[in-house]
N, C-alpha and C positions, 0 to 999 in steps of 0.2 A: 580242609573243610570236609573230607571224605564224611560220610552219613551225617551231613547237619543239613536240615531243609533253611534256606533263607525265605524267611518269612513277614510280612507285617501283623501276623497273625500269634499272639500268645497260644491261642489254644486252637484245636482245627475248629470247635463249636463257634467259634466267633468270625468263622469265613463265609460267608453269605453264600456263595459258589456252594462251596462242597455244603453245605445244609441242604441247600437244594435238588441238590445231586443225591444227597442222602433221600431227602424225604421222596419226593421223586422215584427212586429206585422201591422203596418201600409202598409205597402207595400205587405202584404197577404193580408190587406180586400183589397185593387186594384185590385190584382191578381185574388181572390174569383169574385170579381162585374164583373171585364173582361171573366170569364169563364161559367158564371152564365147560359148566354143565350144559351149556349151550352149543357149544362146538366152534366157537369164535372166538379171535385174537384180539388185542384191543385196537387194534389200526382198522379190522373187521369191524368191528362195532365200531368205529366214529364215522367211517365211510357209510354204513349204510343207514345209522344213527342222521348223520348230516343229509344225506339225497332223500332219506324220508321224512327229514323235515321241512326241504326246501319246497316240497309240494309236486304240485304235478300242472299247475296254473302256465308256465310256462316250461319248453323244454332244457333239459339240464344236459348239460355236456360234463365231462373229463375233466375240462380243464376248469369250466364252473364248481363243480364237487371237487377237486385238487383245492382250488381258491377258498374255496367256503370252510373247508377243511385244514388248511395252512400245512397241504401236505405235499409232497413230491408228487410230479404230474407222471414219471416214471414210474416211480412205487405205485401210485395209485391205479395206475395202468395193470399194474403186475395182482395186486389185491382184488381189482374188478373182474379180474378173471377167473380169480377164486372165487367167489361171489356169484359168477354169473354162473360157476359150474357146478355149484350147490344150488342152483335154482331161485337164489336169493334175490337176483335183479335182472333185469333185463335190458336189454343193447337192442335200439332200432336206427334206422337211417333218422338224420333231421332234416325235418323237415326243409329248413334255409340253405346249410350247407352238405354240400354231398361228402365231404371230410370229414365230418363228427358226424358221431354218434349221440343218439341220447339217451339217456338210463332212466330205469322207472323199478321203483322194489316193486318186488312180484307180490303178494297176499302174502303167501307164507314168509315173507324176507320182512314187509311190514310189522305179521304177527310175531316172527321171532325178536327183533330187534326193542319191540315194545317190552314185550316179555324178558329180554336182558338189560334193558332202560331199567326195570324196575331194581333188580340186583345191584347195576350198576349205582342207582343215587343208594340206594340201602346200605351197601360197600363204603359209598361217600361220606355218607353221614356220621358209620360207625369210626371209617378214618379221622375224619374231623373233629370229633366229638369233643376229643384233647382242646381244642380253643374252643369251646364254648361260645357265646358272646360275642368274640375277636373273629368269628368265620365269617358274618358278613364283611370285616374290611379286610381279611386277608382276600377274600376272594375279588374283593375289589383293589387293593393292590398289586395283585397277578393283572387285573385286568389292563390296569396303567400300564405295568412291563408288557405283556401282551400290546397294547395298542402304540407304543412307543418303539416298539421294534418289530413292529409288524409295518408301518410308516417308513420304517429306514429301510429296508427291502425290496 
């Protein structure tokens, strides 16, 4: 059987996996080229994208914006510091606990991320655009996969 892939698959377009994977890959260099002019990655922009939207009503920790974010508390750790050394956010004690910190965007970290908010849906759109009509329920079928194995973790 040397070079024959076992497959249940005829053709690779009919593997839901690698479609994904495809689309996926293609719809981050979009993401990447929309973000580019701004000076931020896209794990940059959803970290600061997310803490600026979670408000300021209550304080935000790490591991809240890791959470809210569905992202590594590691990574996020390592991102925040890029962040906070581009002057984009800011790290105080909290107030409850002497272990955490809490984050807050700074002005100019709220006015950048708004300003690549907009690229970013403009990027989305022109991505999507191919489904037409069918972009409400794809995006609501991510949402399913999204909440179904976000449950099981």
């Amino acid at each position: 059987m040397k070079g024959e892939l076992v497959t249940a698959h005829s053709d690779p377009s009919t593997s839901t996996g690698l479609m994904l994977w495809r689309v996926t890959n293609s719809w981050q260099r979009a993401i990447r080229a929309a973000l580019a002019p701004f000076g931020l990655t896209h794990v940059q922009f959803v970290l600061l994208a997310t803490l600026t939207s979670m408000g300021r009503a209550t304080p935000v920790t790490q591991r809240d914006l890791a959470d809210q974010a569905a992202t590594d508390v590691m990574m996020t750790s390592q991102v925040l510091r890029v962040l906070e050394d581009k002057q984009l956010i800011e790290r105080a004690p909290h107030p409850e606990d002497r272990r955490a910190r809490t984050l807050t965007p700074t002005a100019a970290g709220v006015a950048l991320v708004n300003r690549a908010n907009t690229a970013v849906e403009d990027a989305d759109r022109a991505y999507f655009a191919a489904l037409g009509a069918a972009t409400r329920d794809f995006t609501r079928l991510l949402g399913t996969l999204d909440n179904a194995h976000r449950a099981a973790s």
